[in-house]
TIVOMI-75998 format. One record per residue (C-alpha): residue number from 1; x, y, z negated. Coordinates in Angstrom, 1 decimal. Each point is the difference from the previous one (the first is absolute). Example, Ala and Ser with C-alpha at 12.3 -4.5 7.8 and 13.67 -1.06 7.14 Angstrom:
REM TIVOMI-75998
+-----+--------+--------+--------+
: num :     xx :     yy :     zz :
+-----+--------+--------+--------+
:   1 :   12.3 :   -4.5 :   -7.8 :
:   2 :    1.4 :    3.4 :    0.7 :
+-----+--------+--------+--------+
//
This chain:
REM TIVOMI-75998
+-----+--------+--------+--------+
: num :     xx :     yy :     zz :
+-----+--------+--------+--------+
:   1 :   62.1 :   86.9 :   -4.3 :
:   2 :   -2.8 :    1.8 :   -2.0 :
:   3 :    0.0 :    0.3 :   -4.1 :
:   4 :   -2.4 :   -3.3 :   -0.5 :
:   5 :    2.6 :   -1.7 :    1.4 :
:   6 :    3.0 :    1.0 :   -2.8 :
:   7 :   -3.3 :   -0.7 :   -2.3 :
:   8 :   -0.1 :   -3.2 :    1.2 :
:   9 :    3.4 :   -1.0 :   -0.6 :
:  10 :    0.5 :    1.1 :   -3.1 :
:  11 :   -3.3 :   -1.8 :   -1.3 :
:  12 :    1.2 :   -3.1 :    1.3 :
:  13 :    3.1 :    1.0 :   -1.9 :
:  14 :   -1.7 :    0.6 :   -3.2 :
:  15 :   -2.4 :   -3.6 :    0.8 :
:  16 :    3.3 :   -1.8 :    0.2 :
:  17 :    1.3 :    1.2 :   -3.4 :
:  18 :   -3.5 :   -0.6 :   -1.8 :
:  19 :   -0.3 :   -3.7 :    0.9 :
:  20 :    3.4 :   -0.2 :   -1.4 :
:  21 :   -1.3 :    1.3 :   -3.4 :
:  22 :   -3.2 :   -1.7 :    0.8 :
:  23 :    1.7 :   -3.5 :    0.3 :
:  24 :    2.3 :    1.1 :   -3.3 :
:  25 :   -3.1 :   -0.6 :   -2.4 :
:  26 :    0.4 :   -3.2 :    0.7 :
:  27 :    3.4 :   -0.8 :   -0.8 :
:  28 :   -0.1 :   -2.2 :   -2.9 :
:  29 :    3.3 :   -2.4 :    0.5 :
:  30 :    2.7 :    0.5 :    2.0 :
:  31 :   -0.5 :   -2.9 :    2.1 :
:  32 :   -3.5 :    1.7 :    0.9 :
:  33 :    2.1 :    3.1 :    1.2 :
:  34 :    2.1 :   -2.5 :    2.0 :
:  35 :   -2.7 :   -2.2 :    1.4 :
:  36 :   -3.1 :    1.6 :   -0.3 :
:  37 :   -1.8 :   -2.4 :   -2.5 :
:  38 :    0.4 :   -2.5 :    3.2 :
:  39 :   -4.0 :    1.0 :   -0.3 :
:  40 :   -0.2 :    2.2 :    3.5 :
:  41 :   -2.1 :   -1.3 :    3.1 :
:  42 :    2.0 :   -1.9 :    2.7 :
:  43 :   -1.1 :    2.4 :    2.8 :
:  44 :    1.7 :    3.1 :   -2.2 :
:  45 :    3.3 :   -1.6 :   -0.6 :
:  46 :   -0.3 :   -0.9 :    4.1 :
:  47 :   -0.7 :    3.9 :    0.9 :
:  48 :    3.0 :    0.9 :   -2.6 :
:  49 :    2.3 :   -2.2 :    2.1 :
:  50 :   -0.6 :    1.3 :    3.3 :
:  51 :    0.0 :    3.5 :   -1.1 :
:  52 :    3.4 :   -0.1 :   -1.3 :
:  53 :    1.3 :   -1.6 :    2.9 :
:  54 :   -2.0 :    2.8 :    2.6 :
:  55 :    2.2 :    2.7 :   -1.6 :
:  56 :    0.8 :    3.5 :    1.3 :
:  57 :    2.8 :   -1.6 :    2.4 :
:  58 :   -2.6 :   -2.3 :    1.7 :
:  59 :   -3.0 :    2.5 :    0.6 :
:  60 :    2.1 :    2.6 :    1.4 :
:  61 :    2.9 :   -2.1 :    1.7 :
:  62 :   -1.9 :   -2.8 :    1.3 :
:  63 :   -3.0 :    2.3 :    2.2 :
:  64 :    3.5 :    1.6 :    1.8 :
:  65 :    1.6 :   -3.1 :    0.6 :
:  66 :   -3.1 :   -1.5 :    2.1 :
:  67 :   -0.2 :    3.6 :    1.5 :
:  68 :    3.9 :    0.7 :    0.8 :
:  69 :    1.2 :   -0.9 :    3.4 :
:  70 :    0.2 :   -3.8 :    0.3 :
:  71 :   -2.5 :   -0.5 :   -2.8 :
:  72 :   -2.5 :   -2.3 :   -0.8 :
:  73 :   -1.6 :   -2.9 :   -2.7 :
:  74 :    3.0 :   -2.6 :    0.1 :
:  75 :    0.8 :    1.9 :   -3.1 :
:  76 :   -3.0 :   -2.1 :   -1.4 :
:  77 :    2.2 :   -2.9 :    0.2 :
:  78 :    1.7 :    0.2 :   -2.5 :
:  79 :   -3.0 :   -0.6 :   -2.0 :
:  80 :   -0.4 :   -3.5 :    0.5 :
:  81 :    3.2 :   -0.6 :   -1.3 :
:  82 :   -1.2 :    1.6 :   -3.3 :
:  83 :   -2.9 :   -2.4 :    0.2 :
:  84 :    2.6 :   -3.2 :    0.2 :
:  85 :    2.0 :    1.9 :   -3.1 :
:  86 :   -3.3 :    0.3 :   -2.2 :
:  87 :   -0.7 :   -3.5 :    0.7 :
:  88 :    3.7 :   -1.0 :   -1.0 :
:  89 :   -0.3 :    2.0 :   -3.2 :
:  90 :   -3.3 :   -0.8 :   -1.2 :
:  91 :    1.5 :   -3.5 :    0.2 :
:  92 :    3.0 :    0.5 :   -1.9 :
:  93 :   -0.1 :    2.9 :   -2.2 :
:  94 :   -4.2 :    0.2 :   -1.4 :
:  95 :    0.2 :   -2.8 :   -1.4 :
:  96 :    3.3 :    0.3 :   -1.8 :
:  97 :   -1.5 :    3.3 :   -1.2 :
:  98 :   -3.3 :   -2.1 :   -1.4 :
:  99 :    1.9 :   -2.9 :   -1.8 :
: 100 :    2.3 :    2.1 :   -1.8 :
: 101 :   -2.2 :    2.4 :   -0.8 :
: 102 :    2.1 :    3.1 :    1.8 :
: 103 :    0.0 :    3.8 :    0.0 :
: 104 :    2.8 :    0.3 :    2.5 :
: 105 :    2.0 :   -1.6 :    2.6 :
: 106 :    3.1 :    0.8 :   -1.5 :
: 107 :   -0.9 :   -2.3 :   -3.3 :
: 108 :   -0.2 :   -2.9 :    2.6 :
: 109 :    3.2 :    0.7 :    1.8 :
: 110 :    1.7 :    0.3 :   -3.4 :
: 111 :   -1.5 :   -3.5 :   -1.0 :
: 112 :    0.8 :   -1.5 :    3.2 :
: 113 :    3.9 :    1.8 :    0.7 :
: 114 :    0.8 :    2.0 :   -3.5 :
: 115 :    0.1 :    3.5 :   -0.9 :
: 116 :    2.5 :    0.9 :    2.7 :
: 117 :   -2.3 :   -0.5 :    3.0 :
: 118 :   -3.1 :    1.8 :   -1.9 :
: 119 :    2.3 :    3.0 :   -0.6 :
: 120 :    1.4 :   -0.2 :    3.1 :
: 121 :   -3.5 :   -0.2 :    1.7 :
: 122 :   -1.3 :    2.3 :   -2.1 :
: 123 :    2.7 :    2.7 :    1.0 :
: 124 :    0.1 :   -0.4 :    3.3 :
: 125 :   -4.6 :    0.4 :   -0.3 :
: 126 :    0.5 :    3.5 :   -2.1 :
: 127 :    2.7 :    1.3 :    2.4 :
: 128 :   -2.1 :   -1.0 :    3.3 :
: 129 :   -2.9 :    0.7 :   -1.1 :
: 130 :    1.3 :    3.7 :   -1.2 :
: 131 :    0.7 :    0.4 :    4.1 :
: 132 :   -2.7 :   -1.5 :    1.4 :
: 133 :   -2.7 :    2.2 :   -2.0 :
: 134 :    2.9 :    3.4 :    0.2 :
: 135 :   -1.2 :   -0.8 :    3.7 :
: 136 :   -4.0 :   -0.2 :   -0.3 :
: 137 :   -0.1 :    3.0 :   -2.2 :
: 138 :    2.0 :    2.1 :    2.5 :
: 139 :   -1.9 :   -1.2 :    2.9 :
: 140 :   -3.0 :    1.1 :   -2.5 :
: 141 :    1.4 :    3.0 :   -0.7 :
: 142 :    0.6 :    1.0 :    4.3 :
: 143 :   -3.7 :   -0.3 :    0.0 :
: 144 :   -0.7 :    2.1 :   -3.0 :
: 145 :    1.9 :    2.5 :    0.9 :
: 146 :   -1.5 :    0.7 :    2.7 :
: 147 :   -3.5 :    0.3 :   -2.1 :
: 148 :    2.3 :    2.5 :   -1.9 :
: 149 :    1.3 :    2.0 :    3.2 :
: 150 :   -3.8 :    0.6 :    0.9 :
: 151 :   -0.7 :    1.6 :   -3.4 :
: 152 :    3.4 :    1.6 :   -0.4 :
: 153 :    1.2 :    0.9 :    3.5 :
: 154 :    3.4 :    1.5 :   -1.3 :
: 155 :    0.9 :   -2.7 :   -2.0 :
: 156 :    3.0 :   -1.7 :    0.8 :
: 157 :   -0.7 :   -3.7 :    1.2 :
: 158 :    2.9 :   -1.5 :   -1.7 :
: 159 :   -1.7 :    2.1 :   -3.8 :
: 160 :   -3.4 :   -1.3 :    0.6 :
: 161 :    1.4 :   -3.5 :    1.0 :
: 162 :    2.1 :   -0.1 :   -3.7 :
: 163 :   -3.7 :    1.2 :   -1.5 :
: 164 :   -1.9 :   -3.3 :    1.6 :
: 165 :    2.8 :   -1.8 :   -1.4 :
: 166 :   -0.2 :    0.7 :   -3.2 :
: 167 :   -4.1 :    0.7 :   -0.1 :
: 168 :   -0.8 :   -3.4 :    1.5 :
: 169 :    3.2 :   -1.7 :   -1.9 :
: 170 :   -1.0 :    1.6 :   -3.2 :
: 171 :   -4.2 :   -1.0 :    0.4 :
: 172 :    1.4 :   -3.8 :    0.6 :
: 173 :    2.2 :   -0.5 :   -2.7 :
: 174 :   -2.5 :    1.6 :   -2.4 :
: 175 :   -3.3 :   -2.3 :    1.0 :
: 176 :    2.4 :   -2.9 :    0.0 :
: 177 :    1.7 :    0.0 :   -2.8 :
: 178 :   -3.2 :    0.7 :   -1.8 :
: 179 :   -1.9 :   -2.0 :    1.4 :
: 180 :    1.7 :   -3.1 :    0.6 :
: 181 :   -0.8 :   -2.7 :    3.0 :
: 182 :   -3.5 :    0.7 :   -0.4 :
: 183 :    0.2 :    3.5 :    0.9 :
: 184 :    2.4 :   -1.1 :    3.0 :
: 185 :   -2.6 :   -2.2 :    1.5 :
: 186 :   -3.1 :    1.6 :   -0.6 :
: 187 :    1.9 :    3.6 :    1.8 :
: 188 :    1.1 :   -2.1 :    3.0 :
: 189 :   -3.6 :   -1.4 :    0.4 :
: 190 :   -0.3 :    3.8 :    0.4 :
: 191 :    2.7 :    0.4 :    2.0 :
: 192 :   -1.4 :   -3.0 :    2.2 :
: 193 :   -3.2 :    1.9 :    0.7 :
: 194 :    1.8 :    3.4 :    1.0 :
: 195 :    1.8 :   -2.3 :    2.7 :
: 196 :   -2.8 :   -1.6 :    1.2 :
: 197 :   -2.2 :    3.5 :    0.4 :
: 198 :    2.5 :    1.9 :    1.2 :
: 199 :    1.3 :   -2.4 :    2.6 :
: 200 :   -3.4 :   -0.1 :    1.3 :
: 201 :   -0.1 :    3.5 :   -0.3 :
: 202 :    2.9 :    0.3 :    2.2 :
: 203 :   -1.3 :   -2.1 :    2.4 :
: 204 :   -3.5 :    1.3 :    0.6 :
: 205 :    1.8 :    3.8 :    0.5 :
: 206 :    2.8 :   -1.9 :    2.5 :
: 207 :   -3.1 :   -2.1 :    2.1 :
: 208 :   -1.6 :    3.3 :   -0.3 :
: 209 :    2.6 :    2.3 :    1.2 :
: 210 :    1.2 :   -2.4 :    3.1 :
: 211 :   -1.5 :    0.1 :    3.1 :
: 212 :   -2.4 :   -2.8 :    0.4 :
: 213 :   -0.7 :   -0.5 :   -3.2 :
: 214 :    0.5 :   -3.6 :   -1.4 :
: 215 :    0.4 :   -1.8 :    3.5 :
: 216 :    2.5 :    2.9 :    1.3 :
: 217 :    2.2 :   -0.8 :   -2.7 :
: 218 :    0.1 :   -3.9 :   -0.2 :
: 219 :    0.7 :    1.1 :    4.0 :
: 220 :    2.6 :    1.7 :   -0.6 :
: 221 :    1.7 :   -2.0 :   -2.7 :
: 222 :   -0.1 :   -3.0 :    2.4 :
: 223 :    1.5 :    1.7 :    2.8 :
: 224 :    3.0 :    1.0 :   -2.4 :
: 225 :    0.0 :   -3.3 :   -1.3 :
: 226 :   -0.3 :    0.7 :   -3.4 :
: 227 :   -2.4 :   -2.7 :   -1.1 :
: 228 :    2.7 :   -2.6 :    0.3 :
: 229 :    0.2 :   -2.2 :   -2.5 :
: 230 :    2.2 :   -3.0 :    0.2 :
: 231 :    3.3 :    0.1 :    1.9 :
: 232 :    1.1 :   -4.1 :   -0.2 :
: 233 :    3.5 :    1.8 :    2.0 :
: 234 :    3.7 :   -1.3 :   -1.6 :
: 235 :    1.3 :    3.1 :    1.0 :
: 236 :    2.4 :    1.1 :   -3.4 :
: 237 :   -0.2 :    4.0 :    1.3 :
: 238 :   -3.6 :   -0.1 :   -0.4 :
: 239 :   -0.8 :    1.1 :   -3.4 :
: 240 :   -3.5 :   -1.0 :   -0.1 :
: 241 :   -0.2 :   -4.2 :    0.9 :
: 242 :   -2.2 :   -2.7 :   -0.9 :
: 243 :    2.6 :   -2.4 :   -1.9 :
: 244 :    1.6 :    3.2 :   -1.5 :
: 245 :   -3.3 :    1.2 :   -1.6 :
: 246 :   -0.9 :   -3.7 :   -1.4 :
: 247 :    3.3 :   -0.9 :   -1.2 :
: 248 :    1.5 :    3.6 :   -1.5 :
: 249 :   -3.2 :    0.8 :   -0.9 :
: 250 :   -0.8 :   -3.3 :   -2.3 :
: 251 :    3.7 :    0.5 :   -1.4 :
: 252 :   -0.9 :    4.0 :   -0.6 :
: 253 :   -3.1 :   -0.9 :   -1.5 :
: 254 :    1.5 :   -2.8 :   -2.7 :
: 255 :    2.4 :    2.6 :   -1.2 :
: 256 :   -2.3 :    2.7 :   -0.6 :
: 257 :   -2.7 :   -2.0 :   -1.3 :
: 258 :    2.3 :   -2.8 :   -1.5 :
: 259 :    2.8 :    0.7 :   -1.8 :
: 260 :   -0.2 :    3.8 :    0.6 :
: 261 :   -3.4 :    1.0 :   -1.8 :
: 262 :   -1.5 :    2.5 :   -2.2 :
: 263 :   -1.8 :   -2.3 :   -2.2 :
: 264 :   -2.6 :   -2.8 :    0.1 :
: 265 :   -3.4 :    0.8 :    0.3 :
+-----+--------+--------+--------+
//
């Protein structure tokens, strides 16, 4: 690690925040904060989606899942189930949202089954939700404290882990309550390009680093088998199946993008 590096992480820091202040001069309703004006570009509200869904857990997790023992893509799977649960929502639930003119999900479920079921929902959203991202910013945090370790070498993991907590907590709560869902999207279109370079980043140094170059690697991920993709198998002890991906996967996607959402776009 070398000083630009901490230079560059706390400018992208400080970026993050002033697009949320940025995006705050435009606030004139509070149904703009909520939806944006409904006046952004299809292609930013598209980047927006999949960088919250590529969150800490799946750029560090996924890359040593394929590379553990046993590994490879049938992980992938479970995306096309997400495709059949996307397909299934924009059936059912976009259009509700249109034609009564809706904010949230939870005004339609309190319409459709009464205020019980939209609290309820609502609850069990704020409690699971509270996990899942307790998660992301500690697997966040693993990572920044190791930027922290090679600045501070006597500083105690567990201290500089607590720091990135409440540094990169702090920096999003600030730029989005500011900000609103305009400041959200436009900093994951950011996010998007960060994911994009440095995957490629990461893969240019790997190709480089391996012995062969591009071919000696595909070489040696084929003889490990870790380009395999579908696996059509009813074994139940495999954890990683065709009909398991498609079917938990479009019933995993409908919840989080259904009934368990953040707001509509």
């Amino acid at each position: 690690m070398a000083p630009v590096d901490l230079v560059i992480i706390v400018a992208y820091l400080g970026g993050v925040v002033a697009i949320g202040f940025w995006c705050r001069k435009r606030q004139k309703t509070t149904r703009h904060y909520f939806l944006a004006g409904r006046d952004l570009p299809w292609w930013a509200i598209s980047g927006s989606i999949v960088a919250t869904e590529t969150s800490a857990i799946t750029f560090i997790s996924v890359p040593g899942l394929v590379y553990a023992r046993g590994g490879n893509f049938t992980f992938l799977q479970l995306v096309f189930g997400y495709l059949i649960g996307r397909v299934v929502i924009c059936l059912l639930f976009i259009p509700a949202y249109f034609r009564r003119n809706l904010l949230t999900i939870y005004e339609l479920l309190r319409s459709r089954f009464g205020g019980s079921v939209r609290s309820l929902a609502a609850s069990l959203f704020i409690i699971m939700r509270t996990i899942a991202d307790g998660v992301r910013l500690l697997l966040t945090s693993v990572v920044m404290s190791t930027v922290w370790h090679a600045f501070l070498p006597k500083t105690d993991i567990s201290t500089a882990a607590a720091i990135s907590v409440i540094c990169i907590g702090g920096v999003m709560l600030l730029f989005t309550t500011v900000g609103g869902m305009e400041a959200v999207i436009w900093t994951e279109i950011v996010h998007v390009g960060v994911y994009i370079i440095g995957a490629g980043a990461a893969i240019a140094i790997l190709v480089h680093a391996i012995p062969g170059g591009l071919s000696g690697a595909i070489a040696a991920g084929s003889a490990a088998s870790k380009f395999r993709l579908f696996d059509f198998s009813f074994d139940l002890t495999r954890p990683y199946v065709f009909w398991a991906g498609v079917i938990g996967g479009a019933f995993l996607n409908m919840s989080t993008h259904g009934p368990d959402q953040y707001m509509v776009q």
